[in-house]
KEDREN-955090 format. One record per residue (C-alpha): residue number from 1; x, y, z; residue in one letter. Coordinates in nm, 3 decimals. Layout:
BEGIN
+------+---------+---------+---------+------+
: bado :       u :       v :       w : doke :
+------+---------+---------+---------+------+
:  NUM :       X :       Y :       Z :    A :
...
+------+---------+---------+---------+------+
//
This chain:
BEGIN
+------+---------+---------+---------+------+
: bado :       u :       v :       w : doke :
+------+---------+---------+---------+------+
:    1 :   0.527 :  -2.971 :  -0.285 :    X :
:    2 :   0.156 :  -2.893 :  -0.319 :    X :
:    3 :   0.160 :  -2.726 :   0.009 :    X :
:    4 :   0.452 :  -2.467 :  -0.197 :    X :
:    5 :   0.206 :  -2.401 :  -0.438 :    X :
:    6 :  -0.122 :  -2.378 :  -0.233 :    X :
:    7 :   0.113 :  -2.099 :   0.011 :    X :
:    8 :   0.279 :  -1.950 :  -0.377 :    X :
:    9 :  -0.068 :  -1.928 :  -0.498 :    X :
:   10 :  -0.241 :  -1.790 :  -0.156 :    X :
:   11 :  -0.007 :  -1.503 :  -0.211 :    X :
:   12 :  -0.022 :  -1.414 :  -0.504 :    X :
:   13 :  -0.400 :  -1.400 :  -0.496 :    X :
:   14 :  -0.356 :  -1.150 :  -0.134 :    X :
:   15 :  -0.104 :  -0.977 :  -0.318 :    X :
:   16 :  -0.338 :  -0.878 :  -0.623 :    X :
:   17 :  -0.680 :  -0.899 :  -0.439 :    X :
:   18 :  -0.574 :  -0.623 :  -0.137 :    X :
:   19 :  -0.711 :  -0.839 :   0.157 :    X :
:   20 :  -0.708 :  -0.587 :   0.419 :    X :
:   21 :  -0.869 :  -0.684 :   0.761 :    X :
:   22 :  -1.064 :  -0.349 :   0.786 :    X :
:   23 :  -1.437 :  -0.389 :   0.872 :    X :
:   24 :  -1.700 :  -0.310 :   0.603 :    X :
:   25 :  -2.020 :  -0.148 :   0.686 :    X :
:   26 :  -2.380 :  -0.233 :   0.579 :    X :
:   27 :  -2.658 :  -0.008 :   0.396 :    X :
:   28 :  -2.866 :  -0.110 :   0.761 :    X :
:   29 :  -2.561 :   0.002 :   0.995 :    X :
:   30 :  -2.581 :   0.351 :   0.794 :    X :
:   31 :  -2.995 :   0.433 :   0.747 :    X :
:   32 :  -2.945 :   0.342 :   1.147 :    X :
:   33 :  -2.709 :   0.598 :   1.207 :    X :
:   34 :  -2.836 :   0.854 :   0.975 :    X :
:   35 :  -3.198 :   0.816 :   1.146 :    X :
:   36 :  -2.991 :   0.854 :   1.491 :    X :
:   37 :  -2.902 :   1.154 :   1.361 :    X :
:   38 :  -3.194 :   1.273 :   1.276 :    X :
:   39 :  -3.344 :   1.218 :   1.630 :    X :
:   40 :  -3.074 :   1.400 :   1.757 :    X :
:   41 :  -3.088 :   1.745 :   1.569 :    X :
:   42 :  -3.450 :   1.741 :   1.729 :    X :
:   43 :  -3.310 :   1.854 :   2.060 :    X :
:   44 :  -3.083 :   1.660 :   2.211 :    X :
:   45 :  -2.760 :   1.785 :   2.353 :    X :
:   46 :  -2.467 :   1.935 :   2.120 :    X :
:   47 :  -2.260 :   1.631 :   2.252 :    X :
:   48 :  -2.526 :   1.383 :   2.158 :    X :
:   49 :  -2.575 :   1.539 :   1.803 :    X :
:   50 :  -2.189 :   1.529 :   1.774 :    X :
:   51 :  -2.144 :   1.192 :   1.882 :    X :
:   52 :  -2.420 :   1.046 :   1.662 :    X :
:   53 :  -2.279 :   1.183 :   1.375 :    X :
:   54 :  -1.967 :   1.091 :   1.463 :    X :
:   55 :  -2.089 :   0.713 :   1.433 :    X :
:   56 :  -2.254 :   0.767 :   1.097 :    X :
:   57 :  -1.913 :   0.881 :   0.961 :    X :
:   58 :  -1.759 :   0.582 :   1.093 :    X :
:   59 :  -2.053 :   0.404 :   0.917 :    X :
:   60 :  -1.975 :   0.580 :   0.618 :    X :
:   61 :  -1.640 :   0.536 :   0.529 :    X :
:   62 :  -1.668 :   0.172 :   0.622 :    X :
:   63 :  -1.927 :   0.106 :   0.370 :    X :
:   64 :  -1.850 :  -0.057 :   0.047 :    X :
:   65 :  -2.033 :   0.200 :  -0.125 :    X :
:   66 :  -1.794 :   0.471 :  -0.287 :    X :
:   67 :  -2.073 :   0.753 :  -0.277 :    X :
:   68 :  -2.098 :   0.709 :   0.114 :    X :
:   69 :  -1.699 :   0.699 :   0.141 :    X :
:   70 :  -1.729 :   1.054 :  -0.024 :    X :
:   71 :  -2.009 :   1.169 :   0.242 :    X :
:   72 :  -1.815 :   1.039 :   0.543 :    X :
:   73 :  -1.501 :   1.222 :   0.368 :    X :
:   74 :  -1.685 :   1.519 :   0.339 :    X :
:   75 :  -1.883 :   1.512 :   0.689 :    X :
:   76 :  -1.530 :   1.459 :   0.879 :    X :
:   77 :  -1.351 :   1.754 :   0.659 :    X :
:   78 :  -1.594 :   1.978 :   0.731 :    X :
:   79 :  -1.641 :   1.884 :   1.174 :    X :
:   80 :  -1.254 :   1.845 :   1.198 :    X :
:   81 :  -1.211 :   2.217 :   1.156 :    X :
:   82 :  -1.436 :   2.277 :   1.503 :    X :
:   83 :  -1.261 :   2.001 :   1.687 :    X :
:   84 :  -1.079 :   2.116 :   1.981 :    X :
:   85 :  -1.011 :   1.769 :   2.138 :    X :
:   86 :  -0.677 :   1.624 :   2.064 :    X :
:   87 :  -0.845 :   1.251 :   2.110 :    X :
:   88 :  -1.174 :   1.361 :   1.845 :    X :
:   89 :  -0.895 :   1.499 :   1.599 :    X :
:   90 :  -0.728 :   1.183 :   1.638 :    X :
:   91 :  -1.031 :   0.986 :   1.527 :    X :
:   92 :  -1.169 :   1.237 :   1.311 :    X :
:   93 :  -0.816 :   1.194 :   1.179 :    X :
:   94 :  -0.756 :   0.805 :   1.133 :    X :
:   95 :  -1.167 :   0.758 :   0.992 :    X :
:   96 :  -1.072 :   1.053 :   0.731 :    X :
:   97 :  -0.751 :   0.842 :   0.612 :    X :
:   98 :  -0.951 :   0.538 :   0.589 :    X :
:   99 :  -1.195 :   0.703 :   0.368 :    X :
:  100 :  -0.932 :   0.810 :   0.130 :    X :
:  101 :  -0.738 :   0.466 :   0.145 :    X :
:  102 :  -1.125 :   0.342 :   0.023 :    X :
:  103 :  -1.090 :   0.580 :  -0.266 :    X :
:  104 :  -0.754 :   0.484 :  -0.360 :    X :
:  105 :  -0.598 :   0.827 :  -0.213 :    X :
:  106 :  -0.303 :   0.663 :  -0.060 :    X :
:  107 :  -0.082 :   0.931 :  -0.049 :    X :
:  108 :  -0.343 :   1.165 :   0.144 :    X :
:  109 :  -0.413 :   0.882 :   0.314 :    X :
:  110 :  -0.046 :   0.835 :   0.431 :    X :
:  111 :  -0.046 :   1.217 :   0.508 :    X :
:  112 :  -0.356 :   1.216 :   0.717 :    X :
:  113 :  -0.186 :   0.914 :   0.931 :    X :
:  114 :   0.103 :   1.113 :   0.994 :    X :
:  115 :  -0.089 :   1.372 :   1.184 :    X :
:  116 :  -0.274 :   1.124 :   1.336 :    X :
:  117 :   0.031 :   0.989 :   1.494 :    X :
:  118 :   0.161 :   1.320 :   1.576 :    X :
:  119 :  -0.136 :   1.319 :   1.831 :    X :
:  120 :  -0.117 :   0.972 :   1.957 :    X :
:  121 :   0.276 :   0.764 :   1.813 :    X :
:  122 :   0.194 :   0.456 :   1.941 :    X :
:  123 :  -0.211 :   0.417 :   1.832 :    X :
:  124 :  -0.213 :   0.068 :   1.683 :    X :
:  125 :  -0.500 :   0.147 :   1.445 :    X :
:  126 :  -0.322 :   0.401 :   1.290 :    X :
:  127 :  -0.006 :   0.226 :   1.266 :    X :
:  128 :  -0.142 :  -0.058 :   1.145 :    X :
:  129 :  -0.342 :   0.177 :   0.851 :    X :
:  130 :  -0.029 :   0.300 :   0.786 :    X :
:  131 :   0.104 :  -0.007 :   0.711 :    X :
:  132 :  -0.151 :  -0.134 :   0.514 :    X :
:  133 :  -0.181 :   0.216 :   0.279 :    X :
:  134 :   0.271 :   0.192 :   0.237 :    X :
:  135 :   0.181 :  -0.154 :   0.168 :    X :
:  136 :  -0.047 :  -0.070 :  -0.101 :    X :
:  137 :   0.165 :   0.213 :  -0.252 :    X :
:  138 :   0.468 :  -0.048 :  -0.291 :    X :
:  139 :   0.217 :  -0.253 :  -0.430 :    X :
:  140 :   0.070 :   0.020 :  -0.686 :    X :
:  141 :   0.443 :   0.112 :  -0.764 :    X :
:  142 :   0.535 :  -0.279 :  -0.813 :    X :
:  143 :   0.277 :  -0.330 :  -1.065 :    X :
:  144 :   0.358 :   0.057 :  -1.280 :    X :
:  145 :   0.682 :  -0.090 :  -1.305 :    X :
:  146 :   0.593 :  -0.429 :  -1.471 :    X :
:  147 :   0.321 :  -0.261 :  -1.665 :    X :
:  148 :   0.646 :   0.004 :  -1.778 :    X :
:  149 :   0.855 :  -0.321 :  -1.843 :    X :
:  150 :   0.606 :  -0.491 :  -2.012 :    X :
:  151 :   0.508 :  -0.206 :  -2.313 :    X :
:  152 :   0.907 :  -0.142 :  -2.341 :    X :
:  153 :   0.956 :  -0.477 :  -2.376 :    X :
:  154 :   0.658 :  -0.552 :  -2.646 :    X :
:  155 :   0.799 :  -0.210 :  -2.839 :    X :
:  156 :   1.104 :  -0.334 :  -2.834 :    X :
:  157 :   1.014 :  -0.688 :  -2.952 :    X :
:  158 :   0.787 :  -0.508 :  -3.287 :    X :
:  159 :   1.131 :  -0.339 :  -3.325 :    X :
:  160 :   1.325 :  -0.634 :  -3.356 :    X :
:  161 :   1.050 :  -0.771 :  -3.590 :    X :
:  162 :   1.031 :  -0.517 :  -3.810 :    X :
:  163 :   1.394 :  -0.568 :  -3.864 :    X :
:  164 :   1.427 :  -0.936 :  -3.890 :    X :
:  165 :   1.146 :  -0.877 :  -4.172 :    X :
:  166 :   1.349 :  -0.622 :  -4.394 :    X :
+------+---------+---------+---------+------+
//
């Protein structure tokens, strides 16, 4: 019986708390990127500088910080328009839905997937985002409707009570 509750507990604590398995990035990870970055707009080739700040947007939307999620977001939309690669618009892609799943942007999040998947069906990390931002949307959609149940039913209850009192 205590085993019931501890699993009946367990999730109903994942269910409320998120509990994603996506990596989180620290402030370290990032001030190393964004100084690789800055080593690499001193000369180095186009595909260096590209790739380098390609890992500080992975950095960035990984972070727990919501100001960097909003630089990454910003730094992917404004390289994915001079992507020719189908495989860098794939990534460029999935770290751009992550970054709105962060903010809570689920349905652009679910949109930006799609394409993603257009360009590569079966990629597992995208799939598995996918899954985790429908997930969340069921979850968001669960709660609107007990929080909708919950004020008609306490209106509905000082309606009653107001007319038991008359």
């Amino acid at each position: 019986m205590e085993e019931m509750m501890n699993k009946f507990f367990e999730s109903v604590g994942s269910f409320f708390g998120g509990g994603d398995q996506i990596p989180w990035c620290d402030r370290d990870v990032i001030l190393g990127c964004e100084r690789e970055v800055a080593e690499a707009n001193k000369g180095d080739s186009e595909e260096h500088k590209s790739e380098s700040i390609m890992r500080l947007s992975w950095a960035l939307v990984h972070s727990r910080q919501p100001e960097d999620v909003q630089r990454g977001i910003a730094m992917l939309e404004a390289s994915l328009a001079n992507t020719n690669s189908p495989l860098h618009q794939r990534e460029k892609l999935y770290l751009l839905a992550l970054g709105c799943y962060r903010t809570d942007d689920y349905s652009k999040s679910r949109n930006l997937l799609d394409q993603c998947l257009e360009i590569a069906p079966d990629w597992r990390q995208a799939l598995s985002l996918k899954k985790i931002v429908e997930d969340q949307i069921a979850k968001d959609g669960f709660i609107g409707i007990g929080l909708t149940a919950s004020a008609i039913g306490l209106i509905a209850g000082g309606i009653v009570a107001a007319l038991v009192r008359r």
